[in-house]
C-alpha positions, -999 to 999 in steps of 0.1 A, spaced: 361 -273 229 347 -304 229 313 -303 245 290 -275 255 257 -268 273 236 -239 287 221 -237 318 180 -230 318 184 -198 325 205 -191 299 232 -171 319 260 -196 318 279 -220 291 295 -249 306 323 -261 279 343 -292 276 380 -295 270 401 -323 254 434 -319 273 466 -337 255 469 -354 286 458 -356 320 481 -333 341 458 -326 364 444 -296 351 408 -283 341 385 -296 313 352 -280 328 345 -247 325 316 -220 330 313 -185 312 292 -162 320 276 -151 293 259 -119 309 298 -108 309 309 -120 274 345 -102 284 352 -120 311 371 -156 304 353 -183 315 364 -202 349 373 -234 357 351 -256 378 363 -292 380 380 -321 359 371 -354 350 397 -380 355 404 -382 319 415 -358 297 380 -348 281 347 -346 283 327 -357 256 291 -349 272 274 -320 291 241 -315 304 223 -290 329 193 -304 347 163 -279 348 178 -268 387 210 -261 372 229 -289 382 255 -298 356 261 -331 351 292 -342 330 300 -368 313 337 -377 307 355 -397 278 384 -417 270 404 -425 296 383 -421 321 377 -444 351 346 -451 370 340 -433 398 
């Protein structure tokens, strides 16, 4: 883990992976914490291999912010 943040409502954790490299796989995922046994899902990737920043805005919009090796977009 790298990065985390909680939505307002308090129901989800978004965390932030570092990867060792950018295959193409996830480093964004949500858990839902009203179902702590559950693994939490993936939801995207940056085009680098991890995020460094995460923030939910009050409407639950999570905004990510990605690290080394990533390209603007």
């Amino acid at each position: 883990m790298q990065s985390l943040a909680v939505d307002p409502t308090g129901r989800y954790l978004y965390i932030g992976v570092i990867l060792k490299a950018d295959q193409g796989k996830a480093n964004l995922f949500r858990w839902d914490l009203s179902t702590p046994d559950t693994p939490a899902v993936d939801i995207g990737r940056t085009g680098g291999r991890d995020i460094r920043a995460l923030a939910v805005a009050p409407d639950g919009t999570v905004f990510a912010a990605g690290g080394r090796g990533v390209q603007g977009k």
